[in-house]
C-alpha positions as CSV (number, residue, x, y, z in Angstrom):
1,X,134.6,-81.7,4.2
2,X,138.6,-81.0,4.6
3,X,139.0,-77.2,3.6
4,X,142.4,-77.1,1.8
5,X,142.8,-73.5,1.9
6,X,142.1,-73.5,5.4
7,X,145.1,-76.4,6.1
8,X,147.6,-74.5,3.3
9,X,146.6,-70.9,5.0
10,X,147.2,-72.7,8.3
11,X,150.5,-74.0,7.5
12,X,152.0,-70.8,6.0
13,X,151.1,-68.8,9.5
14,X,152.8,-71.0,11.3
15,X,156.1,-70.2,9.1
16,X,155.0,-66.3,9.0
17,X,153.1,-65.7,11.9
18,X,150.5,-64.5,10.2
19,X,146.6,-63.9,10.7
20,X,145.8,-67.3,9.3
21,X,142.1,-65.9,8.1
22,X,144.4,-63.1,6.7
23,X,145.9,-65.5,4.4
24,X,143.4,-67.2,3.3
25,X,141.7,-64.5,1.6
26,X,144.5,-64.3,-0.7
27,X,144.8,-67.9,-1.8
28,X,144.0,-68.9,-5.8
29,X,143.0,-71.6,-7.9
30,X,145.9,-71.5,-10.6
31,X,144.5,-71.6,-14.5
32,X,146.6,-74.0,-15.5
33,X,147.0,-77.1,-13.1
34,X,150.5,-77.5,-13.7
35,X,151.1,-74.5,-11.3
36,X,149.4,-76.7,-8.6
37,X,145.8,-76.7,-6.9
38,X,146.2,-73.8,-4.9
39,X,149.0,-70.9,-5.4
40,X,149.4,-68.2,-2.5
41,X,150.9,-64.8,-4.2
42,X,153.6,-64.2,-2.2
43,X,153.7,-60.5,-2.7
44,X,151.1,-59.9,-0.5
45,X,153.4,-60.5,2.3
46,X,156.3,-58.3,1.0
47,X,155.2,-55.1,2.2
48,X,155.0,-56.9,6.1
49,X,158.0,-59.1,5.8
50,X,160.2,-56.0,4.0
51,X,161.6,-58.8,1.2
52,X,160.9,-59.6,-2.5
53,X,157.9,-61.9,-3.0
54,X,160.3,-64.9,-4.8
55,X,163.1,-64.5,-1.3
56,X,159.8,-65.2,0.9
57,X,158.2,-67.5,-1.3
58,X,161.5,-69.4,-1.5
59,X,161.8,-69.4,2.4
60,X,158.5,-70.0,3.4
61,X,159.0,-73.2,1.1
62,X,161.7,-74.6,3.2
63,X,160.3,-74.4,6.2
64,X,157.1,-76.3,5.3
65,X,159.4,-78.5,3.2
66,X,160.7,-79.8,6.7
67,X,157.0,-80.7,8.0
68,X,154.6,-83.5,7.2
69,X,151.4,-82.6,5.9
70,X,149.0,-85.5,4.9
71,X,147.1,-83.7,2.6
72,X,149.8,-81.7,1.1
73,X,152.2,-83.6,-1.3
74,X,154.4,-81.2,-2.5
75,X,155.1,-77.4,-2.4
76,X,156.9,-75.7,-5.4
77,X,157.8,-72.0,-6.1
78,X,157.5,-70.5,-9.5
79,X,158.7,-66.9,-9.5
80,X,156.9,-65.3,-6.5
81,X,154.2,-68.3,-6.0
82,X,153.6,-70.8,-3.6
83,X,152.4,-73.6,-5.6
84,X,150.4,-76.5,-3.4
85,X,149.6,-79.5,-4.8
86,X,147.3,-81.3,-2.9
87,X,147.1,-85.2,-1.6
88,X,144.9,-87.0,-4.3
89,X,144.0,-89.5,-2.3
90,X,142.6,-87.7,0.4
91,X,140.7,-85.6,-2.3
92,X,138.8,-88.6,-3.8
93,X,137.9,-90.1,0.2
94,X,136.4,-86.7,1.0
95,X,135.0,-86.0,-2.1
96,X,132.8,-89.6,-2.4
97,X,132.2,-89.7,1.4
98,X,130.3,-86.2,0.7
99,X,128.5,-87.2,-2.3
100,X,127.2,-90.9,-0.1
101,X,126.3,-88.8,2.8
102,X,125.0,-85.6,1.2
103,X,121.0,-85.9,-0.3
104,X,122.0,-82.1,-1.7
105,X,125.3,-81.8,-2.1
106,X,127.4,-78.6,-1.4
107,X,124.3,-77.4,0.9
108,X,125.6,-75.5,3.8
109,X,124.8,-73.0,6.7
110,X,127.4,-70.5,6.2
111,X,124.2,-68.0,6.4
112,X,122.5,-68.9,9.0
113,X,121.1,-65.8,10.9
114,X,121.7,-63.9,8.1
115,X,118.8,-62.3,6.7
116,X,118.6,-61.5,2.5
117,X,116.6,-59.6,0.8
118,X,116.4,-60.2,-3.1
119,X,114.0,-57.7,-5.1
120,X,114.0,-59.1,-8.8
121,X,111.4,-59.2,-11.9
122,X,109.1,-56.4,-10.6
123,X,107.5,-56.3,-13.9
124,X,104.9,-53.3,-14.4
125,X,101.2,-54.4,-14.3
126,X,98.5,-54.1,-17.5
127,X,101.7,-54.4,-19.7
128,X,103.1,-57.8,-21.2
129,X,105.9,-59.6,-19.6
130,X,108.6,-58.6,-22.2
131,X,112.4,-59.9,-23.1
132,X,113.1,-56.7,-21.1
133,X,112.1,-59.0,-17.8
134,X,113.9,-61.8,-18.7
135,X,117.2,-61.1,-17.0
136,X,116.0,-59.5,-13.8
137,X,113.2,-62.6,-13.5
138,X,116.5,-65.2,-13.4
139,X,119.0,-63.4,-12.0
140,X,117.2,-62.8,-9.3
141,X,115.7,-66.3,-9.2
142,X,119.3,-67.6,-9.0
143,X,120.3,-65.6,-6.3
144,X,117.3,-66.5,-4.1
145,X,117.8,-70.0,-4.5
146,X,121.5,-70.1,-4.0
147,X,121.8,-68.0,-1.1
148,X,118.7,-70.1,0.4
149,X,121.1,-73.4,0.0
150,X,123.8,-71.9,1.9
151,X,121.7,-71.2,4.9
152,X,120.7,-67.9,4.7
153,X,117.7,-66.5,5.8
154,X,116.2,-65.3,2.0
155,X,113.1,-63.7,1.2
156,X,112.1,-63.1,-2.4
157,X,110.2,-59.9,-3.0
158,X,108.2,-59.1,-7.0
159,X,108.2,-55.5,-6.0
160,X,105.6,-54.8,-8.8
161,X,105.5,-51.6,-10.9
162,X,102.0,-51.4,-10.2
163,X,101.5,-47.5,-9.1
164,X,102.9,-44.0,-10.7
165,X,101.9,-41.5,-13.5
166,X,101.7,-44.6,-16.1
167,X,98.4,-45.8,-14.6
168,X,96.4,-42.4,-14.6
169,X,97.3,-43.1,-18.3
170,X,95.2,-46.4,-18.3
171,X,92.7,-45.3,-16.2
172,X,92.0,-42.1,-18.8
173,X,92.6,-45.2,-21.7
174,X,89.7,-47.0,-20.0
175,X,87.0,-44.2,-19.5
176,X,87.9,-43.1,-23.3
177,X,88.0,-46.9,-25.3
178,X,86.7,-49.9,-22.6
179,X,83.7,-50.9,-24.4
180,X,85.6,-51.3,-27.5
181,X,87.8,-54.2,-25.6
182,X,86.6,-57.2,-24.4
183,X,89.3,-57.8,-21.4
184,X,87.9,-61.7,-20.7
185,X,90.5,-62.9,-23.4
186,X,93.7,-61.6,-24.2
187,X,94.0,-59.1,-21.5
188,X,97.5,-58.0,-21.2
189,X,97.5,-57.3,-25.0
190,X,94.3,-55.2,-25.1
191,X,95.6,-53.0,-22.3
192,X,99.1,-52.4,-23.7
193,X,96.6,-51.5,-27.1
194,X,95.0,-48.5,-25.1
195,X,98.6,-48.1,-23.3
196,X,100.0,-46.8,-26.7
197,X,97.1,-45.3,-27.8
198,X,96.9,-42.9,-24.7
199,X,100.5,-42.3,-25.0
200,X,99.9,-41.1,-28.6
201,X,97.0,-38.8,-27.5
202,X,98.9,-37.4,-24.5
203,X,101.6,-36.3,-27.3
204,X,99.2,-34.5,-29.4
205,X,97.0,-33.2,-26.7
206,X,98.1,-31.8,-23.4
207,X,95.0,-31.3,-22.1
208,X,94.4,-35.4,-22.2
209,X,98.0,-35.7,-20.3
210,X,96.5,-33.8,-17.4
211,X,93.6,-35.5,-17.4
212,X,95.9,-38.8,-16.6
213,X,97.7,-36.8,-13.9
214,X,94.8,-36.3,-12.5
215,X,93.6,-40.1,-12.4
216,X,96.9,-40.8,-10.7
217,X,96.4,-38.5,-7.6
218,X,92.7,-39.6,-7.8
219,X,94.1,-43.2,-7.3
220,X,96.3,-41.9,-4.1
221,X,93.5,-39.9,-2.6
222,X,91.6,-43.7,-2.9
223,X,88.9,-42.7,-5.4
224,X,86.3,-45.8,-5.3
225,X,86.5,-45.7,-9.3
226,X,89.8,-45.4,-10.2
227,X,91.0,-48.0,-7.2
228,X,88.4,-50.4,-9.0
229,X,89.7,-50.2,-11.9
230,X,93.2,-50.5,-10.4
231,X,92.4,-53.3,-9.2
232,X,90.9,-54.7,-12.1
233,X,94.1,-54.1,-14.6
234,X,96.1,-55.9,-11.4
235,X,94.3,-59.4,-11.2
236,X,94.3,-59.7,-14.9
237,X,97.8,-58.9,-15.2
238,X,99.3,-61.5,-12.3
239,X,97.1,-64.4,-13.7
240,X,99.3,-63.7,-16.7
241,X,102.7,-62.8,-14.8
242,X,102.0,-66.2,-12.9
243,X,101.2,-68.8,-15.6
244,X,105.4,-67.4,-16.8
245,X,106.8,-67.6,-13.3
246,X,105.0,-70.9,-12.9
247,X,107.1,-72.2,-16.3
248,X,110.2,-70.5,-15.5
249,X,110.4,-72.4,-11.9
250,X,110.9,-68.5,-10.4
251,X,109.4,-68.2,-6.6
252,X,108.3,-65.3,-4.4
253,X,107.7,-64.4,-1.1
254,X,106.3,-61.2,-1.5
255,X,104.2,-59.8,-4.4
256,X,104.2,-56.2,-2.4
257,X,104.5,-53.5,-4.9
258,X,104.9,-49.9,-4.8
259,X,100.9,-49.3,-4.5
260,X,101.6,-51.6,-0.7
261,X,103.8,-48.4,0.5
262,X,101.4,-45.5,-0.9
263,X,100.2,-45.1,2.9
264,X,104.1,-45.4,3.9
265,X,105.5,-42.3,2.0
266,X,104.0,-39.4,4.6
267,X,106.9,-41.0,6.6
268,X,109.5,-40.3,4.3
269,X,108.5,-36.6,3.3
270,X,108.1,-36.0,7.3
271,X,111.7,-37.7,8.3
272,X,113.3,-36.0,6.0
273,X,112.0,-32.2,6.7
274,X,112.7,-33.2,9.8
275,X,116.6,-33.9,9.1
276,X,116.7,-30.7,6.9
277,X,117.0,-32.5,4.1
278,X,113.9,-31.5,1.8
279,X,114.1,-28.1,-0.1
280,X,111.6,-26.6,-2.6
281,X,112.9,-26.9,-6.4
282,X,110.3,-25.1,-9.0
283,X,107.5,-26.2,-6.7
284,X,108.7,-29.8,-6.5
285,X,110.4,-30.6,-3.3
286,X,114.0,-32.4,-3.5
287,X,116.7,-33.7,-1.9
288,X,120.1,-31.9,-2.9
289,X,123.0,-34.7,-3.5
290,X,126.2,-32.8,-4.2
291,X,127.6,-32.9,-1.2
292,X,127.7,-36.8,-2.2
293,X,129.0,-36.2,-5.3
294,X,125.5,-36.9,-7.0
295,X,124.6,-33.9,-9.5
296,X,121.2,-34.6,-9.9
297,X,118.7,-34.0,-6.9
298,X,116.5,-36.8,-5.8
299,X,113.0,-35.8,-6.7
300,X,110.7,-36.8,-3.5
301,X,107.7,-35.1,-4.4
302,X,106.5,-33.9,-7.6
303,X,105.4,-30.3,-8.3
304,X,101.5,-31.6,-8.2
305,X,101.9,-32.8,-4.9
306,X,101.8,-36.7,-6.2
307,X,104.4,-39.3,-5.5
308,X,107.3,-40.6,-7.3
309,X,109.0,-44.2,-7.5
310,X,111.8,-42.5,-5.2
311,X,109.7,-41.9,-2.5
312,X,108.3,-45.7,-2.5
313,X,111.5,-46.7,-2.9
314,X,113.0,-45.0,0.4
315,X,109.7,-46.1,2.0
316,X,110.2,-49.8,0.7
317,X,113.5,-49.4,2.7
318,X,112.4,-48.0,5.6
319,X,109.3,-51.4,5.8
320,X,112.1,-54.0,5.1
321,X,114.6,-52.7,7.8
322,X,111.9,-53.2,10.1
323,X,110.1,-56.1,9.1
324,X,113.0,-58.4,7.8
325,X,116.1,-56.4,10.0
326,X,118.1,-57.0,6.5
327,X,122.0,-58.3,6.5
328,X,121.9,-57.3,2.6
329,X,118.6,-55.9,0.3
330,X,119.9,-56.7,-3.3
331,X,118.1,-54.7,-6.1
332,X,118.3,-56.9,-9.1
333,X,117.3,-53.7,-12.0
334,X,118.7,-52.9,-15.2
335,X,122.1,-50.7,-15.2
336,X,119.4,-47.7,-17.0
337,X,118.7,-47.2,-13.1
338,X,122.2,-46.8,-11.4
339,X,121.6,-42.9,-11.1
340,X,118.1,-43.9,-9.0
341,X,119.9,-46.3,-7.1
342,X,122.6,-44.1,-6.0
343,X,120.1,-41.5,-5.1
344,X,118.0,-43.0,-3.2
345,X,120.7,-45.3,-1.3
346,X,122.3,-41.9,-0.3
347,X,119.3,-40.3,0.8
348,X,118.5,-43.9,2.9
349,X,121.0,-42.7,4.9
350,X,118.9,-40.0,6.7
351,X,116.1,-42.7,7.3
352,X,117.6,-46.0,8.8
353,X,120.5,-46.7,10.6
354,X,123.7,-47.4,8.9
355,X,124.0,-51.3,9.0
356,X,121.0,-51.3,6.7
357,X,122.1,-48.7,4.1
358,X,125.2,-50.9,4.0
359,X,123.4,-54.0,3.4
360,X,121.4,-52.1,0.2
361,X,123.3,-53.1,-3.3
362,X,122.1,-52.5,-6.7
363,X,123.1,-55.9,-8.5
364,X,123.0,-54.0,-11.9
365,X,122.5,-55.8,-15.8
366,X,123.0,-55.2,-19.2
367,X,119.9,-55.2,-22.0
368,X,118.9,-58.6,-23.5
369,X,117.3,-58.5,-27.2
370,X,116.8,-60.2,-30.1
371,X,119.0,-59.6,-33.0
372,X,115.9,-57.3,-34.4
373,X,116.7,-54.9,-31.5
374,X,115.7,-53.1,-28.3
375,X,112.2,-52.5,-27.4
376,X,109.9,-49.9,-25.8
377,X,107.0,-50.4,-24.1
378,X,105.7,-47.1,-25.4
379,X,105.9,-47.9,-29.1
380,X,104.6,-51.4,-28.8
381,X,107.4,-53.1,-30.4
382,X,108.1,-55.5,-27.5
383,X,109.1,-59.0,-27.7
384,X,107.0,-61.2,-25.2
385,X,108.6,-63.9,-22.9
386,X,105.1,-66.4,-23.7
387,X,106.4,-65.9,-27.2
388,X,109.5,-66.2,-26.6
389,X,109.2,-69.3,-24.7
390,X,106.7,-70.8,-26.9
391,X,109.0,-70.1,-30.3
392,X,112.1,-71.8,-27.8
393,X,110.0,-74.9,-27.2
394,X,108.9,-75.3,-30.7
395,X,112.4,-75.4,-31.9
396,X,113.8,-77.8,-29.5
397,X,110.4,-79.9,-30.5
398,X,112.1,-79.7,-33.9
399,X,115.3,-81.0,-32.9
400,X,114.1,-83.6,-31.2
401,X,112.3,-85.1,-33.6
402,X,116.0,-84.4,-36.2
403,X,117.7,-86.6,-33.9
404,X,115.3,-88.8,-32.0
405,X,112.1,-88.9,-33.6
406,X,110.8,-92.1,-31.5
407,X,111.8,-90.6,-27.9
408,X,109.1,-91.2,-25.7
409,X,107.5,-88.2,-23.9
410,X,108.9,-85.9,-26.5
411,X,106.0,-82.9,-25.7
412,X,107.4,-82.9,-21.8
413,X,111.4,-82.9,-22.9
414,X,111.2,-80.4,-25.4
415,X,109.9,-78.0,-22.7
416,X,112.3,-78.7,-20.2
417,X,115.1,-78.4,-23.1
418,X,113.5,-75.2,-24.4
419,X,113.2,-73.8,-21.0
420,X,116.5,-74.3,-20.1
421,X,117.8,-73.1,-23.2
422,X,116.9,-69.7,-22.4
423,X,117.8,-70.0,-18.7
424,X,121.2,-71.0,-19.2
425,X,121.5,-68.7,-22.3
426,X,120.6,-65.6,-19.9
427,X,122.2,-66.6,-17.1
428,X,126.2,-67.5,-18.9
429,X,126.6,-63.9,-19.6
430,X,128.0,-61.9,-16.9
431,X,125.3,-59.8,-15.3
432,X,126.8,-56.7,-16.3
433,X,127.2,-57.2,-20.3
434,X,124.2,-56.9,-22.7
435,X,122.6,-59.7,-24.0
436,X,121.6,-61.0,-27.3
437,X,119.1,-64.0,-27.4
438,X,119.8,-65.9,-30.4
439,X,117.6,-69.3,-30.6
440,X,120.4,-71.0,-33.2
441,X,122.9,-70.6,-30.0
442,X,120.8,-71.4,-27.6
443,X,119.8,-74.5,-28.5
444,X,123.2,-75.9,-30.1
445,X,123.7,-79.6,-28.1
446,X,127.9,-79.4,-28.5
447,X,128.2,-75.5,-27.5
448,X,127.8,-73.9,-24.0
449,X,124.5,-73.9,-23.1
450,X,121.4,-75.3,-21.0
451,X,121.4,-78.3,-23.9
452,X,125.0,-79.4,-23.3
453,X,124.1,-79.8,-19.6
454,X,121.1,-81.7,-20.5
455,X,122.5,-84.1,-22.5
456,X,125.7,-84.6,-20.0
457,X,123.1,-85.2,-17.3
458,X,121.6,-87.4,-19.8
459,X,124.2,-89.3,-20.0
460,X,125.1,-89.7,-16.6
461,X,121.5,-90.9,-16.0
462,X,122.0,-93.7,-19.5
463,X,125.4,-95.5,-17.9
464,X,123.5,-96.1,-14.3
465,X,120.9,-97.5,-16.6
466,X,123.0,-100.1,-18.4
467,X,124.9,-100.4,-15.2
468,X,121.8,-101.4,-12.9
469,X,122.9,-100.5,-9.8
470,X,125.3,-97.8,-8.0
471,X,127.9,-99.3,-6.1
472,X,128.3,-98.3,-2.1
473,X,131.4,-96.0,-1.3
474,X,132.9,-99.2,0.9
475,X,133.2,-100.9,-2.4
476,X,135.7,-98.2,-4.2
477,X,139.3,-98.8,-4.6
478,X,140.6,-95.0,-4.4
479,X,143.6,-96.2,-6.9
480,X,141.0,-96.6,-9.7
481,X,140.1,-92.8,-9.4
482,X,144.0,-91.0,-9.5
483,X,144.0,-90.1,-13.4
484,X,143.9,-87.2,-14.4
485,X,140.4,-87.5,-16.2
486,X,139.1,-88.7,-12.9
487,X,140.7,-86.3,-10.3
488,X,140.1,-83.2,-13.1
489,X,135.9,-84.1,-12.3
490,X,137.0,-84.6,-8.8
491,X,138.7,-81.3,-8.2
492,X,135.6,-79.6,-9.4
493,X,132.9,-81.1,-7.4
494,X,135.6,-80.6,-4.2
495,X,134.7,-77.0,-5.5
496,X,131.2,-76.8,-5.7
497,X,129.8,-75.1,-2.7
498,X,133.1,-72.4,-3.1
499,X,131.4,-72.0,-6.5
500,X,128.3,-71.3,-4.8
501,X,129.4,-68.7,-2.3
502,X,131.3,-67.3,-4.9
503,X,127.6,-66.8,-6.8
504,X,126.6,-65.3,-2.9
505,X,129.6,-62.9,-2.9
506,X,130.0,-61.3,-6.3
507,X,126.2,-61.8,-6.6
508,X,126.7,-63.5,-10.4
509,X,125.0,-66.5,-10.9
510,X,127.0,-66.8,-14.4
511,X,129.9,-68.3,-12.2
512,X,127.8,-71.4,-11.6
513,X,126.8,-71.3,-15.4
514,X,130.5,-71.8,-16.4
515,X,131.2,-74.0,-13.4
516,X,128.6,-76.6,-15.0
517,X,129.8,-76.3,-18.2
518,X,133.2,-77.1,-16.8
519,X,131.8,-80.0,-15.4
520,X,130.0,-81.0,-17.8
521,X,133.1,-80.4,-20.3
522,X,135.5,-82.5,-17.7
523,X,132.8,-86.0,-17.8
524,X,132.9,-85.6,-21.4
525,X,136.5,-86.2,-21.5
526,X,136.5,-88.8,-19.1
527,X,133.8,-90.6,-21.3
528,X,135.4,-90.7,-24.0
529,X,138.9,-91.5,-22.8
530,X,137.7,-94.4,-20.3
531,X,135.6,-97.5,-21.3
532,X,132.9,-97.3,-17.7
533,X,130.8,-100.8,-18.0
534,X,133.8,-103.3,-18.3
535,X,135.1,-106.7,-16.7
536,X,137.5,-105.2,-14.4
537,X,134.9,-105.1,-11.5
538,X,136.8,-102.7,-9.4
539,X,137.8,-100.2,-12.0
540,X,133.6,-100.3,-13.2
541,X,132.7,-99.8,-9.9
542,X,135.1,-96.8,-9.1
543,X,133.7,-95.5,-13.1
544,X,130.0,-95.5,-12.1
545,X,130.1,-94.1,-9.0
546,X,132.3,-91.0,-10.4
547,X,129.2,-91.6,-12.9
548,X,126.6,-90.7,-10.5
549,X,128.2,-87.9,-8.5
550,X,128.9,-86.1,-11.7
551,X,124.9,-86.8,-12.6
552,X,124.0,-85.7,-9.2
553,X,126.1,-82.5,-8.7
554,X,124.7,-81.6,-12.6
555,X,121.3,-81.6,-11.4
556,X,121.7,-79.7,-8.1
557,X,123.8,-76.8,-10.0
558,X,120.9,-76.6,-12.5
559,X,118.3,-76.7,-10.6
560,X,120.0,-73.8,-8.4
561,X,119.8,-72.0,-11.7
562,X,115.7,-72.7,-12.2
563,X,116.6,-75.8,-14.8
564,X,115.1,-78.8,-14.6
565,X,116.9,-82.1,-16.1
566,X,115.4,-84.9,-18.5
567,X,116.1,-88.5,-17.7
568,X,116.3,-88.8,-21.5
569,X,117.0,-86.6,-24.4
């Protein structure tokens, strides 16, 4: 496809003699269109050229003003812009020859040979899969699947939270209450039961805490009856985790957790002496992070001569630099844990080489709750995703039948709205801001969400219907496409795949979100402002196939998000 920033950055180094690539770094997409389809900020050349940004906007202007340029068709300065408006013509050929010889549109290679790593959900085992998941499950979901379309090499790793301190606690919750559970139904449940029950006891009774310390380094040391029972509390809890990931559409490569590098961690404690890093801290040896501005030590070995999550962590990094030689190992975790992060990516740097600890990024998030409130595992006052997913579905189910009670396969579409309701509704929010799931939003048909998509893509799929047929691209008059409701839709699918490595760069898959809902947004007004099954055979024809690429580039962007579409609603 022709890359108009490419051409517009090529055009002003030939006036400036400047790095083209240089250039094109700096080039925007102007808010308001009247300020043109591209606008280069000429102020980032005054430093270089030693002039105001309006003198060199203003000159650059009449030299390109003396060229031809086929797909530029005019060039205007407003203060110190460049303003480029492109050919609308050429947009709409390159646009619909993409979209006819494209099956997934906007797919790319611009990673190939890159390898990614994305860690995300990593949910802790014999607990339920809470609200408290919910963002790090389809962030990371996102990610994997979008960097995976443009080329890159991705692998998806559910680093489980199935080792640590927490599961001495079960194991001392087992030997004291087991027979009182029956663990063939309900399992998840009647573990986190004895979970908060231990953790009651260990407050009261000191003695009992030790005892569960004592499990854990059991566990390490590979005692037959507390790696049994381990093992135990792990297959009931991924038959649960899986049933969710199966209904969410999330994917993994890897289910290694931090119990896979409890024989990796030696290598860590030994490395590091080695470097002179490890010092003795009240019996606990640390590493001292100052000098990195860090005040708080990393904690590699606790006082009882057990692990902590640090040390699998650092020996997590350590495995992936040499199994997967990592371009970028994104952490998809709660902003609770940027102190842990920047510990342990600073003390990385005494056990890999530097191109990996460059590559490591925590992609932090805010909290998602309902409007009751934030949870705790501890308490038991969690809000569980089944629920959560279950309560979604049954509203949308109620909806339905509001609005269109004899719908066939009602059951099926009220899933795929419900589900989609709460991806989109947790994926529109930026990564970084906290959350509040709220079903009445959610699930509103006009607002922005996973709904309005839907029923856009609904209605895409309705006028091919009526229409019978999608015409061939040899059979479109470009003239019929050059108003503005048109070339508003066209501009934005021009800009899918940007929008994509955009999602790849900032590592936010709420840019796609708002791109769809853009979309989506732009067909609407072209719907309702333009009659599409009429006589006029050429116009109808121009109409339906803008129809179907709209429809098609819907889909792909949802799906990229884990959201499946309904051919009716």
């Amino acid at each position: 496809m022709i890359n108009f920033k490419q051409i517009i950055a090529s055009i002003i180094s030939k006036a400036t003699q400047i790095n083209e690539k240089e250039l094109e770094i700096y080039i925007e997409t102007p808010k308001d269109n009247k300020n043109g389809d591209y606008s280069f900020p000429c102020f980032r050349l005054a430093k270089e050229l030693k002039k105001a940004p309006q003198i060199i906007a203003n000159e650059i202007k009449e030299k390109l003003d003396q060229e031809t340029n086929e797909e530029i068709e005019k060039i205007e300065v407003t203060g110190g812009y460049l303003n480029f408006f492109i050919n609308k013509e050429e947009l709409v050929k390159e646009v619909l020859k993409e979209i006819e010889n494209e099956q997934e549109y906007g797919k790319s290679e611009k990673g190939k040979g890159r390898n990614i790593i994305v860690e995300y959900s990593s949910p802790n085992i014999a607990k339920p899969f809470h609200i408290g998941h919910l963002r790090t499950t389809l962030i990371g979901n996102a990610l994997y699947k979008t960097y995976k379309y443009l080329g890159y090499n991705t692998t998806g790793i559910n680093h489980l939270g199935d080792y640590g301190t927490q599961f001495g606690k079960m194991i001392e919750a087992y030997k004291m209450w087991g027979n009182e559970y029956d663990l063939k139904e309900d399992p998840i449940n009647k573990l986190m039961d004895m979970y908060v029950r231990i953790n009651e006891l260990c407050k009261q009774d000191e003695s009992i805490l030790e005892k569960c310390r004592e499990n854990f380094r059991l566990l390490e040391e590979g005692d037959k009856y507390c790696t049994e029972l381990w093992n135990k509390f792990k297959e009931l809890s991924m038959t649960e985790f899986s049933k969710i990931y199966d209904i969410l559409n999330v994917k993994f490569d890897s289910y290694n957790g931090e119990a896979f590098y409890s024989d990796k961690m030696e290598e860590v404690v030994r490395k590091l002496e080695e470097k002179g890093k490890l010092i003795e801290s009240k019996g606990a040896k640390i590493v001292d992070l100052e000098y990195a501005g860090i005040n708080t030590p990393c904690i590699i070995q606790k006082t009882d001569g057990s692990s902590i999550y640090a040390t699998r962590d650092l020996a997590a990094i350590m495995y992936r630099a040499k199994t997967y030689d990592f371009d970028k190992c994104l952490y998809v975790v709660a902003y609770e844990q940027n102190l842990h992060f920047k510990q342990i990516f600073e003390v990385a740097k005494s056990l890999v080489d530097e191109k990996y600890t460059k590559g490591l990024e925590h992609v932090s998030y805010g909290m998602v709750s309902l409007p009751t409130g934030k949870m705790s595992t501890r308490l038991g006052n969690v809000v569980k995703i089944e629920d959560l997913i279950k309560g979604t579905i049954e509203k949308a189910q109620e909806i339905i039948e509001e609005k269109n009670p004899t719908l066939e396969n009602k059951d099926q579409i009220a899933e795929k709205v419900g589900i989609g309701a709460i991806i989109f509704n947790t994926l529109s929010t930026a990564n970084i801001k906290d959350q509040i799931f709220d079903w009445n939003t959610a699930l509103n048909f006009q607002g922005e969400t996973g709904p309005y998509i839907q029923y856009t893509y609904v209605r895409t799929q309705s006028v091919l219907e009526k229409a019978g047929f999608v015409p061939k691209l040899d059979d479109i008059k470009i003239e019929n496409l050059l108003d503005e409701f048109s070339i508003e839709i066209l501009k934005l699918i021009y800009n899918f795949e940007e929008t994509l490595i955009q999602v790849t760069e900032k590592n936010e898959p709420s840019i796609l979100a708002r791109y769809l809902i853009e979309l989506a947004k732009a067909f609407s007004s072209f719907y309702n402002e333009n009659k599409i099954i009429l006589d006029n055979k050429d116009v109808q024809n121009a109409r339906i196939y803008l129809t179907y690429a709209v429809g098609k580039v819907l889909k792909q962007g949802a799906s990229l998000l884990g959201i499946e579409m309904p051919e009716k609603m």
